[in-house]
C-alpha positions as CSV (number, residue, x, y, z in Angstrom):
1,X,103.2,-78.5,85.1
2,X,106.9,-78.7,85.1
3,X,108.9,-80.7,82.3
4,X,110.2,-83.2,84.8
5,X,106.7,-83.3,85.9
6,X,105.3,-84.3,82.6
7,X,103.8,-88.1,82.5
8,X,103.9,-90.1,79.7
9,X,100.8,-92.0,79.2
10,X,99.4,-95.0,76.9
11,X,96.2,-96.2,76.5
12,X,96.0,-99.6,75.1
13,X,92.7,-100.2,73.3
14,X,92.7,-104.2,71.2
15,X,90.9,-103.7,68.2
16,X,87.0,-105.4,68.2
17,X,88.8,-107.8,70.8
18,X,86.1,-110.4,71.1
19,X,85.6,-110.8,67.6
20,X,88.8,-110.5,66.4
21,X,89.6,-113.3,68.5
22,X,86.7,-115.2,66.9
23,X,88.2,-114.2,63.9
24,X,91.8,-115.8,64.9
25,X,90.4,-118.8,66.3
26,X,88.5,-119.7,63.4
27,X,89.8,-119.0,59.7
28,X,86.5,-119.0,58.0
29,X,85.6,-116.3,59.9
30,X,88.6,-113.5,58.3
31,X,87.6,-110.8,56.1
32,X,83.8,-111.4,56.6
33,X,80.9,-109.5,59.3
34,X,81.2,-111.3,62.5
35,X,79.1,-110.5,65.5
36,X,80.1,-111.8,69.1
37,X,76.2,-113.3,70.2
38,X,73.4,-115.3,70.1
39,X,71.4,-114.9,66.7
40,X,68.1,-115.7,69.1
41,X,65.4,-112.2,68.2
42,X,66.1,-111.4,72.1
43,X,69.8,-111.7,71.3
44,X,72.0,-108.7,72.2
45,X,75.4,-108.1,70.3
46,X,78.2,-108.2,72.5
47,X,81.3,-107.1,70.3
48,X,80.9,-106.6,66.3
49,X,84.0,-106.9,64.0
50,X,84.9,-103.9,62.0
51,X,83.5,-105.8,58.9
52,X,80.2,-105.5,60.7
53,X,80.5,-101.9,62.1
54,X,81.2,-100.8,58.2
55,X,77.6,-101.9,58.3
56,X,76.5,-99.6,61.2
57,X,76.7,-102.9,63.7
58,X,77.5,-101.8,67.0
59,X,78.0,-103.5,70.8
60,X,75.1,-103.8,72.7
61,X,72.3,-103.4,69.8
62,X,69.9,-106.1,69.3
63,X,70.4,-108.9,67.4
64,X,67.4,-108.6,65.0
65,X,68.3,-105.0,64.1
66,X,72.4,-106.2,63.6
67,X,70.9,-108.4,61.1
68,X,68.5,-106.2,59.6
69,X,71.4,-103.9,58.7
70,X,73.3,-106.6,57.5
71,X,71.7,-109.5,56.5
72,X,75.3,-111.5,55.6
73,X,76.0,-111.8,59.7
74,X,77.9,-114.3,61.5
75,X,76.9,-114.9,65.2
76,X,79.9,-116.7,67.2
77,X,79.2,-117.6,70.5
78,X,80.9,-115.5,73.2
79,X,83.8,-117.5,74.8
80,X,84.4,-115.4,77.8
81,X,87.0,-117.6,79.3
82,X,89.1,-117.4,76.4
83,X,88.6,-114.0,76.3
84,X,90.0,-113.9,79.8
85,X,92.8,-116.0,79.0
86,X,93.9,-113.9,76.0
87,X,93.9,-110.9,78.5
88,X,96.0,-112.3,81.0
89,X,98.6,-112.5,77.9
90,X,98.4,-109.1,76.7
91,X,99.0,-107.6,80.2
92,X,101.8,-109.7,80.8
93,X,103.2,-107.7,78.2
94,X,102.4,-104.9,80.0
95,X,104.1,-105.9,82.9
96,X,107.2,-106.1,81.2
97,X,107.4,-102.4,80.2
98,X,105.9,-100.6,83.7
99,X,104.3,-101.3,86.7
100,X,101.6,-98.5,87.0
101,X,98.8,-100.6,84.6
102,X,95.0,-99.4,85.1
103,X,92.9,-101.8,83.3
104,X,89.4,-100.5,82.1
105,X,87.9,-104.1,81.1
106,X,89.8,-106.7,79.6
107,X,90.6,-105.2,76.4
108,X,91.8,-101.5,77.7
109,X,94.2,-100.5,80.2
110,X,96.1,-97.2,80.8
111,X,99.8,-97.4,81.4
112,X,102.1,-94.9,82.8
113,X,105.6,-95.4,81.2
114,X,106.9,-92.0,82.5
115,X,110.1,-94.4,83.7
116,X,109.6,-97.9,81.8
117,X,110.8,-100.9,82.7
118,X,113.1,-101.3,79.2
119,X,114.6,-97.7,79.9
120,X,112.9,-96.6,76.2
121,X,113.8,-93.1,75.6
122,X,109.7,-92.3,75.0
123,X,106.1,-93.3,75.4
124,X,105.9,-93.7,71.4
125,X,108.7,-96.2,70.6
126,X,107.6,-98.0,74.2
127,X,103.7,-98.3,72.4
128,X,105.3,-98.9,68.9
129,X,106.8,-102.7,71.0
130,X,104.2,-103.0,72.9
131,X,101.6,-103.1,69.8
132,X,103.9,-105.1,68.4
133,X,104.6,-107.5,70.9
134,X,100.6,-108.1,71.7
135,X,100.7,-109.1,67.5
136,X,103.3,-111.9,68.0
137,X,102.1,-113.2,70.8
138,X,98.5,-113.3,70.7
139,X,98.0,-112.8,66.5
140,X,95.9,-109.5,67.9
141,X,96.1,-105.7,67.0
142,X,95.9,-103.1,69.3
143,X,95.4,-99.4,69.0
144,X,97.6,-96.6,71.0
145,X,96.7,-93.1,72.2
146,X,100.0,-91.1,74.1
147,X,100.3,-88.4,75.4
148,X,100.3,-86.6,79.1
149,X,97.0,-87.2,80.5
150,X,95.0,-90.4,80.8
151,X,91.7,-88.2,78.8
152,X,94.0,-87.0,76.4
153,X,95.3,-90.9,75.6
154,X,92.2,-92.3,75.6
155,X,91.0,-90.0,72.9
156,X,93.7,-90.3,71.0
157,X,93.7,-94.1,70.9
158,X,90.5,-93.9,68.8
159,X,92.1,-91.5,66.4
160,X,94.7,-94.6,64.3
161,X,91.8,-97.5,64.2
162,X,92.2,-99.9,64.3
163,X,95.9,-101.1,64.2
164,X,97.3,-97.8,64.9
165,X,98.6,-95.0,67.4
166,X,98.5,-91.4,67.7
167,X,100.7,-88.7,70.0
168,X,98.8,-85.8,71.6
169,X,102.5,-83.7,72.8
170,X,102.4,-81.2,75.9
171,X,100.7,-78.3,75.0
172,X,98.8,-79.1,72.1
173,X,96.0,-81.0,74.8
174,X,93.8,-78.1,74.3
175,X,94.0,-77.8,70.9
176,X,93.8,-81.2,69.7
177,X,90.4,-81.4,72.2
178,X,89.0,-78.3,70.4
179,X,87.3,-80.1,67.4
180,X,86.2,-82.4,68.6
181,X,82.5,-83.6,69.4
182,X,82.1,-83.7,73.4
183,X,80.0,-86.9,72.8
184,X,83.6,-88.2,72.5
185,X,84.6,-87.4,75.5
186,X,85.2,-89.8,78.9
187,X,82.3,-88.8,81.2
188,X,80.1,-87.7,78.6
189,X,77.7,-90.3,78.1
190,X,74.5,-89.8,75.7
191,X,72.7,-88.6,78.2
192,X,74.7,-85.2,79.3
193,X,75.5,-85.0,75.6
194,X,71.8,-84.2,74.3
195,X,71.8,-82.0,77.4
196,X,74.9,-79.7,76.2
197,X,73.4,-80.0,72.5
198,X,70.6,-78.2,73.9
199,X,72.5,-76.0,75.6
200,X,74.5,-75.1,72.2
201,X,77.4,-77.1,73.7
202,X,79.0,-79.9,70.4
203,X,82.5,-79.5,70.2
204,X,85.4,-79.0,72.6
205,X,85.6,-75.4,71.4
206,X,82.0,-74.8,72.6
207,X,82.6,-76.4,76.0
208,X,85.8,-74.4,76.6
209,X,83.7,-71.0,76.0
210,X,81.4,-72.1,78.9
211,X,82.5,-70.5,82.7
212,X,82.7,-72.8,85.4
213,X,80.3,-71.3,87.1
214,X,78.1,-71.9,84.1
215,X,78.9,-75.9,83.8
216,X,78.4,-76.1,87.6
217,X,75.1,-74.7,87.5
218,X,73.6,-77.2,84.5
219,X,76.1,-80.1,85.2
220,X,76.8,-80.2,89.1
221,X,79.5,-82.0,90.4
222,X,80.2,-82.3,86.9
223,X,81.3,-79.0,86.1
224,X,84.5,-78.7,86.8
225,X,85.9,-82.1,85.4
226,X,84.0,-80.8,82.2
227,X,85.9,-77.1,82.7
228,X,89.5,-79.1,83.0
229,X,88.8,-81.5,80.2
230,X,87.9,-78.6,77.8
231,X,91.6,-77.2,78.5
232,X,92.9,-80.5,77.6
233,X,93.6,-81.5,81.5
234,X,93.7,-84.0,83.8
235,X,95.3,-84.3,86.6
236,X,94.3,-88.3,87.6
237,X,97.3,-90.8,88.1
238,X,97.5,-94.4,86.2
239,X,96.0,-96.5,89.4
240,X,97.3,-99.6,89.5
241,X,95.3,-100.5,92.5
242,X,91.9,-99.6,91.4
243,X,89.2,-101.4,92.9
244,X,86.2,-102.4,92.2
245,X,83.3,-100.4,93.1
246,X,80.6,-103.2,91.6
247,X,79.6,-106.5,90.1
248,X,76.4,-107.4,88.3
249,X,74.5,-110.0,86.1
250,X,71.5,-109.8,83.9
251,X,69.8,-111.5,81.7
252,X,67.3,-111.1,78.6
253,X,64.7,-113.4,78.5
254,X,63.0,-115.5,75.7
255,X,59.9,-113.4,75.9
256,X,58.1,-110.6,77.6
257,X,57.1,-111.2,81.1
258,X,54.4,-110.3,83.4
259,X,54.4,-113.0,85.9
260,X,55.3,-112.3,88.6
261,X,56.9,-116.1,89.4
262,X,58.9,-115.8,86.0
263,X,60.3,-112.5,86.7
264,X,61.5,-113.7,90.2
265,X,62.7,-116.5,88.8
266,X,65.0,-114.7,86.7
267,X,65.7,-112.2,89.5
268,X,66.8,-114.7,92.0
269,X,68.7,-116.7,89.0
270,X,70.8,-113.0,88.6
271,X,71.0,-112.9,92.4
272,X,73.0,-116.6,92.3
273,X,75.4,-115.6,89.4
274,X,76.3,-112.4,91.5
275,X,76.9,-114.2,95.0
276,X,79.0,-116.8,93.0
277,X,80.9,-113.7,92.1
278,X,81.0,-112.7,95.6
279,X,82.0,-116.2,97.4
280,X,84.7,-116.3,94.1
281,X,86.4,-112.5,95.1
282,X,85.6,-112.8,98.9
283,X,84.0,-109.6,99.0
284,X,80.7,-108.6,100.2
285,X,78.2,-105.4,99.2
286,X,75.6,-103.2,101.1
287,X,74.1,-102.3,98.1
288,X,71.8,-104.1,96.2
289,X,70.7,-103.1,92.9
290,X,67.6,-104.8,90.6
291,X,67.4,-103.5,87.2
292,X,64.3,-104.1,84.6
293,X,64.3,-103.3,81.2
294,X,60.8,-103.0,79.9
295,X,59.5,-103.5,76.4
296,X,59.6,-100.4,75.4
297,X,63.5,-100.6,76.0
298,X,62.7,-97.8,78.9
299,X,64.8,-98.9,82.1
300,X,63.8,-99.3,85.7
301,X,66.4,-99.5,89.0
302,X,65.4,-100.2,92.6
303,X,68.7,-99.9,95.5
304,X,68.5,-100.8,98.6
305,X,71.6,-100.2,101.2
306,X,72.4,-101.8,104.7
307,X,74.9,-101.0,107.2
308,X,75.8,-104.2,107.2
309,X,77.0,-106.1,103.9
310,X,74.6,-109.1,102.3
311,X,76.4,-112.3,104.0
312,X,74.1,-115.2,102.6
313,X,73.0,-115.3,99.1
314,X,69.3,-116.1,100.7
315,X,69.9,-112.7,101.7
316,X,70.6,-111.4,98.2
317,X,67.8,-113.6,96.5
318,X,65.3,-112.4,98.8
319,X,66.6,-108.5,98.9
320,X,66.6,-108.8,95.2
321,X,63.2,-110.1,95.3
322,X,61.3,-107.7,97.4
323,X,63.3,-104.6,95.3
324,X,61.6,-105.9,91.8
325,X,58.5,-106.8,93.2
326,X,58.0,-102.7,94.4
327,X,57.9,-102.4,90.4
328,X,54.7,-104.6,90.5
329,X,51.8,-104.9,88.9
330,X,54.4,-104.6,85.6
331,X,52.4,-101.9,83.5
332,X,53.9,-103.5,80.2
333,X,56.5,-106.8,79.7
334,X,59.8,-107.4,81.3
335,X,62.1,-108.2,78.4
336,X,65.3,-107.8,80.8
337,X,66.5,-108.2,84.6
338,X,69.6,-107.6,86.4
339,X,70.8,-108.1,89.7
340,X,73.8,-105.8,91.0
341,X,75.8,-105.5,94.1
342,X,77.8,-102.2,95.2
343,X,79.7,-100.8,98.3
344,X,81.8,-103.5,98.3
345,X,84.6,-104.8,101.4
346,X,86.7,-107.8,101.6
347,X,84.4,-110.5,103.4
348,X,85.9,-111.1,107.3
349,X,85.8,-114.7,109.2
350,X,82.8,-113.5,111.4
351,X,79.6,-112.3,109.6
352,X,76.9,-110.2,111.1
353,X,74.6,-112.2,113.7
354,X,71.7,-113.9,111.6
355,X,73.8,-114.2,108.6
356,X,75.8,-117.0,107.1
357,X,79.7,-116.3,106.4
358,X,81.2,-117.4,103.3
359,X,81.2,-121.1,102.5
């Protein structure tokens, strides 16, 4: 890549955003283990501040085992729409510096400041005012990774936390990936990375030995996103216009269910929350997706796709309603469901004959 070619590229990670916001909001919370939830035993963390984490809390663990490692926790509510709000802030700020923002979720975006909007000589000083900036505005810390790539920035975001930043320069990508643990690594969830543990694949420096042809055989499609990343590359732009490829809603309930009205009941409450979604973004899916977590915490998915897109949400309820019942008789309780759509399109004035448009 030539020099003039070279991007400059910041990832923006908050630090423990939800909680930390918790934390803001509410004084007595500062300095102590805060856990963004519902203390209820079929409670699910959502976001755990880094008081809690020092206590092996983590997102998306269960709320009796948060407390079991640490008994001291504090459950605050989630308050998603102030969550929302608070974003909206910070990526004004954003705005201010470049045009070409990604956001991951509301707490994460990539930003390509290659030619900034303040005319700041480099990516570090325009991180160092944008971290700052976020702090007097919002009372938040972020965390920075920069370098030339968006994998590279990403990683490096996690290497200052929180409150901090870190540089990966052109041409040391390679090097600074090399010892590292792939489990670290965007696209390589827990999943893949058990499956290059067994293949004698841990660290950067193993995944580079491996041929392409090699990683294509055990990892597919895979394979060569795994060859580049080794080398430290990647060659994706900062997409300001990414769109959505999904939306979903689940919930856990009380208790374990085997009935088959309570489970529907659930199902088609999922299916509601997802068409409001739907009738809110006027977009429409042909892809329907019903998830079910059992007991065990072993997960179950059902899809179904139409050439046409789901126009009515009696459509969706009952769609989402035959796809869990083909899970029936349940051989053990239903602790979770979640209703999904996928293979979205902007909703047009005339919907497909027996459906109803948009209200």
């Amino acid at each position: 890549m030539g020099e003039a070619a070279v991007r400059k590229i910041i990832h923006v990670d908050m630090d423990a955003f939800f909680a930390s916001v918790e934390q803001r909001d509410d004084p007595a919370l500062r300095g102590r283990p805060v856990a963004v939830g519902h203390a209820a035993s079929r409670g699910v963390v959502a976001a755990a501040s880094y008081e809690a984490r020092r206590f092996g809390v983590r997102s998306a663990m269960p709320s009796s085992t948060a407390l079991r490692k640490c008994p001291g926790l504090i459950f605050a509510p989630p308050r998603f729409e102030v969550y929302r709000a608070v974003s909206a802030q910070i990526h004004a700020v954003f705005a201010d510096y470049t045009d070409l923002i990604e956001p991951l979720s509301l707490d994460e975006a990539y930003l390509d400041v290659t030619a900034n909007l303040r005319g700041l000589p480099t990516a570090t000083a325009t991180a160092d005012e944008i971290r700052a900036r976020i702090l007097e505005e919002t009372g938040l810390t972020a965390s920075a990774g920069i370098s030339y790539n968006k994998f590279l920035a990403k990683l490096a975001s996690d290497q200052r936390k929180p409150n901090g930043q870190f540089v990966v320069p052109p041409g040391r990508g390679e090097a600074f990936v090399q010892d590292l643990p792939v489990k670290r690594f965007h696209g390589v969830g827990p999943v893949t990375a058990e499956k290059m543990t067994r293949l004698g694949i841990e660290t950067g420096a193993d995944l580079r030995r491996q041929s392409l042809a090699f990683l294509q055989h055990h990892f597919g499609k895979s394979g060569p996103w795994y060859y580049a990343i080794a080398r430290g590359e990647d060659h994706r732009p900062v997409n300001p216009d990414r769109e959505r490829k999904s939306s979903g809603s689940e919930t856990t309930f009380a208790k374990d269910l085997v009935e088959p009205e309570a489970i529907e009941a659930g199902v088609e409450e999922m299916a509601d929350e997802v068409w409001a979604w739907c009738e809110k973004a006027g977009t429409l899916g042909r892809t329907v997706t019903v998830k079910v977590k059992w007991a065990d915490f072993q997960q179950s998915t059902r899809s179904r796709s139409f050439a046409e897109p789901v126009a009515s949400k009696a459509r969706l309820r009952e769609i989402s309603r035959l796809l869990v019942r083909s899970l029936y008789p349940p051989a053990k309780g239903i602790r979770l469901v979640g209703v999904a759509i996928s293979n979205l399109e902007k909703a047009t004035a005339q919907p497909a004959a027996g459906e109803l448009a948009l209200s």
